[in-house]
C-alpha positions as CSV (number, residue, x, y, z in Angstrom):
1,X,100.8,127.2,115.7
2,X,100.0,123.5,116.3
3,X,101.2,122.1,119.5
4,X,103.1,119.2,119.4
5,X,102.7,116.3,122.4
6,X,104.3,112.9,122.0
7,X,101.8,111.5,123.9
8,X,97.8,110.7,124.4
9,X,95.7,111.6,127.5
10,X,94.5,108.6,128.9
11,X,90.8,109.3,128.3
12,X,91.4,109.7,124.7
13,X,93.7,106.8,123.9
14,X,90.8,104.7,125.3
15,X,87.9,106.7,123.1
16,X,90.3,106.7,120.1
17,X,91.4,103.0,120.3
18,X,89.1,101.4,117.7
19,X,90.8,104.1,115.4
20,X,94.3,103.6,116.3
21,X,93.9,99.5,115.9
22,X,92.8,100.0,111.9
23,X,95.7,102.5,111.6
24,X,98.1,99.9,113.0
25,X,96.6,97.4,110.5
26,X,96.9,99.3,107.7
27,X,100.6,100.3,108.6
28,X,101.8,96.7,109.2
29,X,100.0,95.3,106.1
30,X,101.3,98.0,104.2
31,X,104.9,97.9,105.6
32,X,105.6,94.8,107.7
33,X,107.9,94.4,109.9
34,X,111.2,92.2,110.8
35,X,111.4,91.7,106.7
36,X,114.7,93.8,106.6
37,X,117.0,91.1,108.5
38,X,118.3,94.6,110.7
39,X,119.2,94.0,114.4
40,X,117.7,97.7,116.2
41,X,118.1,96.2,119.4
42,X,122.1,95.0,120.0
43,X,124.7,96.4,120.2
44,X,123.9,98.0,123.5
45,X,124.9,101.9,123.6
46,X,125.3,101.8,119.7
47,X,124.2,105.4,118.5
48,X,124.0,104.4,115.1
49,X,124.9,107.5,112.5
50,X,122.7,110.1,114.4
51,X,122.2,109.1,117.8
52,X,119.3,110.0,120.2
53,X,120.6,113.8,120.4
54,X,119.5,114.2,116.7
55,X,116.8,116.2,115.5
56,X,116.7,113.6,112.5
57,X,115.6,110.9,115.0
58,X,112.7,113.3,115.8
59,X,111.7,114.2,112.6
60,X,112.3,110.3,110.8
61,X,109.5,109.1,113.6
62,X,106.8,110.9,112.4
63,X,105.0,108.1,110.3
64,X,102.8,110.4,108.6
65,X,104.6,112.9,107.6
66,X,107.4,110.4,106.6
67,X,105.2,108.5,103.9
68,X,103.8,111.4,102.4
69,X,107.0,113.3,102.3
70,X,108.3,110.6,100.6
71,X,105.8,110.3,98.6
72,X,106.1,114.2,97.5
73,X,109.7,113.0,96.8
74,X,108.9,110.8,94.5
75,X,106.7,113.6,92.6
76,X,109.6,116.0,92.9
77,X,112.1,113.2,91.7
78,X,110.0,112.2,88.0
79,X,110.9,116.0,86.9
80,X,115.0,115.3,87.0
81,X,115.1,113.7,83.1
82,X,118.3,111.9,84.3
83,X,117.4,110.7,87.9
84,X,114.1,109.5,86.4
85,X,115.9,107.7,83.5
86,X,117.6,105.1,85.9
87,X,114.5,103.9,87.7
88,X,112.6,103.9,84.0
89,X,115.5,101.9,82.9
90,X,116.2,99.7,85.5
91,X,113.5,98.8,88.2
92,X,110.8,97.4,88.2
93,X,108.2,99.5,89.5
94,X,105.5,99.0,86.7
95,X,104.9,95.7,88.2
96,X,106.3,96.4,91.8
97,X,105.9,99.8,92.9
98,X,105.1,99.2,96.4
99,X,108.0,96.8,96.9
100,X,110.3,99.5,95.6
101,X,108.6,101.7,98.2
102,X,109.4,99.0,101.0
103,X,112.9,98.6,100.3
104,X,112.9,102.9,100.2
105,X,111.6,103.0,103.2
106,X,114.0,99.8,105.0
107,X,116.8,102.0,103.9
108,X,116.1,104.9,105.5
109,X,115.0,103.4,108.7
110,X,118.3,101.7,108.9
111,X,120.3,104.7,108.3
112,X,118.4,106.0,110.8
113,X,117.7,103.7,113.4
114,X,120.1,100.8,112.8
115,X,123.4,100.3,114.6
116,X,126.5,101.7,112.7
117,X,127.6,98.6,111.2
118,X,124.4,97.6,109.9
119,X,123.4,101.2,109.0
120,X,127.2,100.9,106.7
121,X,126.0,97.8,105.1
122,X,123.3,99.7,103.6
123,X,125.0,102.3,102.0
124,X,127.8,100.0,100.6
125,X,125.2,98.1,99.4
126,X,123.5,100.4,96.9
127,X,126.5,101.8,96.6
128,X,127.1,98.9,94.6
129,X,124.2,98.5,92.8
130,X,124.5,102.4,91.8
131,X,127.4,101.6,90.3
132,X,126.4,99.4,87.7
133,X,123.6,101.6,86.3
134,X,123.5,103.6,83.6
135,X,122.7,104.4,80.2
136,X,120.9,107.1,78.2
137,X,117.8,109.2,78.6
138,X,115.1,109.7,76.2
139,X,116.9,112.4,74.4
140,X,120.7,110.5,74.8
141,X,121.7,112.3,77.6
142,X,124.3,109.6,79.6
143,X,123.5,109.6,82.9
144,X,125.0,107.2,85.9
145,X,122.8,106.3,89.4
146,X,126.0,107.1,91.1
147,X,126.9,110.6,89.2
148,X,127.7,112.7,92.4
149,X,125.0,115.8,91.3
150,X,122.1,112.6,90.8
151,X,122.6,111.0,94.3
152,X,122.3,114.9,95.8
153,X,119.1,115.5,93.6
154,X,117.4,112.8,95.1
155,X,118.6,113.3,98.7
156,X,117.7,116.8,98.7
157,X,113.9,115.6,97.2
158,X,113.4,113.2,99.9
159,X,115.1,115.8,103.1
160,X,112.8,118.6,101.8
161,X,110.0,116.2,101.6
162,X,110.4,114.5,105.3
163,X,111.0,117.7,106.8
164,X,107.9,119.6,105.1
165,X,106.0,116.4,105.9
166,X,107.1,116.4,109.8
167,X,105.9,120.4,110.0
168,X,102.9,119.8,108.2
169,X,101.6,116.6,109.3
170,X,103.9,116.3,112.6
171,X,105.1,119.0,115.0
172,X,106.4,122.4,113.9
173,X,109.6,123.2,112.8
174,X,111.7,126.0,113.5
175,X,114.3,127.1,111.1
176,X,117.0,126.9,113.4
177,X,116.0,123.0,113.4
178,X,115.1,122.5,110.0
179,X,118.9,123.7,109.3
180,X,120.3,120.9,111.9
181,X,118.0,118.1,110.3
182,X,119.4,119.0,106.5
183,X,123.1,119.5,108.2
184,X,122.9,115.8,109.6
185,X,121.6,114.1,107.1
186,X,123.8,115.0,104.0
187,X,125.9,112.3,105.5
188,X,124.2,109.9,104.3
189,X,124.0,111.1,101.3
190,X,127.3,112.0,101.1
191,X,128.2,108.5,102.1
192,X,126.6,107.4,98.9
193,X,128.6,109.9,96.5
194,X,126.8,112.8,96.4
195,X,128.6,116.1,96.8
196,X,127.9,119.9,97.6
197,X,124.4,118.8,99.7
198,X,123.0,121.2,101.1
199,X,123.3,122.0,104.4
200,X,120.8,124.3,105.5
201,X,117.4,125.6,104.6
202,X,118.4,128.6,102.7
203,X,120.7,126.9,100.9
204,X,117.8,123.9,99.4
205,X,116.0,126.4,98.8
206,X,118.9,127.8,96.4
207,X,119.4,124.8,95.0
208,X,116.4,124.1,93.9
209,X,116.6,127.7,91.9
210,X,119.9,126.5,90.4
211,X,118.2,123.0,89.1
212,X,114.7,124.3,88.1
213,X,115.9,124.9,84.3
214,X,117.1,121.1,83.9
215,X,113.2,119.6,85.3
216,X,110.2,119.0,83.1
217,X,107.8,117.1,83.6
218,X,108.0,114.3,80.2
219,X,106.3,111.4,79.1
220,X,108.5,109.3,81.4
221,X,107.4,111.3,84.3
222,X,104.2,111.0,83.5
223,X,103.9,107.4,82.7
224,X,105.4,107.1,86.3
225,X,103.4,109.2,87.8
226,X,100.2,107.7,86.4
227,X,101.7,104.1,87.9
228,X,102.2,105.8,91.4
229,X,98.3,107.2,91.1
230,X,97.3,103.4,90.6
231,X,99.3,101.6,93.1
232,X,97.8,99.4,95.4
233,X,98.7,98.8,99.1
234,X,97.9,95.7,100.7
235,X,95.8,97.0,103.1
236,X,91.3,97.9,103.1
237,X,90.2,100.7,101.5
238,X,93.5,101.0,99.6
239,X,92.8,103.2,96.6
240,X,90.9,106.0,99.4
241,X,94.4,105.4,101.7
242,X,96.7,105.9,98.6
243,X,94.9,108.7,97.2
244,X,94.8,110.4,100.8
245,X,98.4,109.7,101.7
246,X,99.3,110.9,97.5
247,X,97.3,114.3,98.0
248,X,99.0,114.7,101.3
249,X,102.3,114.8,99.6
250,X,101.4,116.5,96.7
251,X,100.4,119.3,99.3
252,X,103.8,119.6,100.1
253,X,105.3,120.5,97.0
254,X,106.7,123.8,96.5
255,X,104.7,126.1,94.3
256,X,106.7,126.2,91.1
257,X,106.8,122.1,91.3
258,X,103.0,121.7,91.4
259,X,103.1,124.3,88.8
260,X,105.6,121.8,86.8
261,X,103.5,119.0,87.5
262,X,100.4,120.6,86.1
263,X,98.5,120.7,89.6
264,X,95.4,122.5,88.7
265,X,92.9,124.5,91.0
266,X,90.6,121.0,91.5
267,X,93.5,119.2,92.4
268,X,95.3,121.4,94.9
269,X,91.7,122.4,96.2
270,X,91.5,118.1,97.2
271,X,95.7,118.5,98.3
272,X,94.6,120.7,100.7
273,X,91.5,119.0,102.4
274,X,93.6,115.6,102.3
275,X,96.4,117.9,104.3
276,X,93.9,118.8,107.0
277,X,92.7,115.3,107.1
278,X,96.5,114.5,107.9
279,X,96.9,116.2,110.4
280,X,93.6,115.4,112.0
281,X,94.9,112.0,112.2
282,X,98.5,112.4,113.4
283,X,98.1,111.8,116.9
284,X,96.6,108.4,116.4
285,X,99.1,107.2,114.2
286,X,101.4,108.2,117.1
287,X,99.1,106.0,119.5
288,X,98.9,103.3,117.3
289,X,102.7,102.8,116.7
290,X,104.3,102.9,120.1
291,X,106.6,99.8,119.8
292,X,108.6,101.6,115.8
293,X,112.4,101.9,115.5
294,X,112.7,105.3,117.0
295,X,111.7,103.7,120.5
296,X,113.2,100.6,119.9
297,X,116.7,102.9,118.9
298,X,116.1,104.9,122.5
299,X,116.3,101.7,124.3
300,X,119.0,100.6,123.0
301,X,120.7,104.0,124.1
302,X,119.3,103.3,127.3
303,X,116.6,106.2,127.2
304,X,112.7,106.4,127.1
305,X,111.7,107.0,123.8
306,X,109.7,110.4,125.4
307,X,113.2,111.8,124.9
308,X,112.1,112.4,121.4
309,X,109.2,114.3,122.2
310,X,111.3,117.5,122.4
311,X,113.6,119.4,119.8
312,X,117.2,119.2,121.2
């Protein structure tokens, strides 16, 4: 088993430095900061909807495992004919992927991080733009953004692929955990309209058996999985950094998705080398981003963000 340290011996923060400034480049001209207009330092004392007690603070402040668990998200998400039909209908992520991306990831950093009332502004926001899309799939199936059984389909994607992302490319995870980080954050989702989340490991991992027979991997998925294979990130080197951070979360699938997906032998062979690659670099990626909203949120509780460094 991996061990997990929040921290960097001295001697190696100062040989990995050169490293750790081009990781801090590429994750500030990929996703910049102060953009979202989200106070994370005031109110004073303000636990926000988790609080620094949570294991989803601890899990949410693992960059790596974040992105490419979201990433795996979005694979799992393209199989849901009806999920899938309302970004296909109504974003824009042919032309602005990434910016779909940002505003992804400003939303769960603010449910996260944010103080309560700003974290509650969030969800009553796309709670309202949820509510006025819909329309018909492919096949004229209606389908709503805010159909209760849709808003738990992709909350349950993106839990499953933060917390396999925070085992894999963060700290390990044991059950007893992983079933507190899916118990606390089916409020948010639930907040949004979903209903009957999950709550536990076990009980993903039977939902996912329940949904299997409604995914399929279409023409729509793969016309938006071919844009998410192209996308480019503001940063150097971006088609090598997509393609790592994309295999990275394509390791994470479950079996019978990559299955679904048509992941083939080549393919999961490069998954897995991009996986090891991941976790080779997780510590500097902790060492280049010591100033995010998890320590920012602990000083606003009046802690040392080292508080995070342990399971509660």
């Amino acid at each position: 088993m991996r061990r997990y340290d929040g921290g960097m011996p001295a001697m190696l923060r100062t040989l990995a430095a050169p490293a750790t400034a081009q990781i801090r480049r590429w994750v500030l001209g990929a996703f910049p900061r102060g953009q979202s207009g989200i106070e994370y330092d005031l109110p004073a004392g303000d636990p926000g909807l988790f609080g620094p007690a949570s294991v989803t603070w601890r899990v949410h402040a693992e960059f790596p495992g974040m992105l490419a668990g979201g990433l795996c998200a979005l694979m799992l998400q393209t199989l849901h004919p009806r999920a899938l039909a309302a970004v296909y209908d109504h974003s824009n992520f042919r032309e602005d992927l990434v910016g779909r991306l940002r505003r992804t990831t400003a939303f769960v950093a603010g449910t996260t991080y944010a103080p309560v009332g700003e974290a509650g502004k969030l969800i009553a926001r796309v709670r309202a733009i949820h509510a006025r899309i819909e329309g018909h799939t492919a096949d004229g199936q209606p389908y709503r953004a805010d159909a209760p059984e849709l808003l738990a389909w992709v909350h349950v994607t993106e839990a499953y692929g933060f917390l396999e992302g925070c085992r894999r490319y963060g700290r390990p995870v044991p059950v007893h955990i992983a079933d507190r980080y899916y118990d606390e954050t089916r409020r948010v989702a639930e907040a949004l309209g979903a209903q009957a989340v999950p709550a536990s490991e076990a009980e993903v991992a039977g939902y996912f058996e329940r949904v299997r027979p409604q995914l399929r991997l279409d023409d729509r998925a793969r016309e938006v999985l071919e844009v998410l294979a192209a996308a480019k990130l503001p940063v150097p080197a971006a088609g090598l950094s997509r393609d790592v951070f994309l295999r990275a979360g394509a390791a994470l699938l479950p079996d019978w998705a990559a299955d679904l997906l048509g992941r083939g032998p080549l393919q999961r062979t490069r998954d897995r080398a991009s996986a090891r690659m991941m976790q080779a670099m997780s510590p500097l990626f902790r060492a280049a981003l010591p100033d995010g909203l998890a320590p920012r949120a602990c000083r606003r509780m009046g802690l040392a963000p080292q508080v995070l460094a342990h399971w509660p």
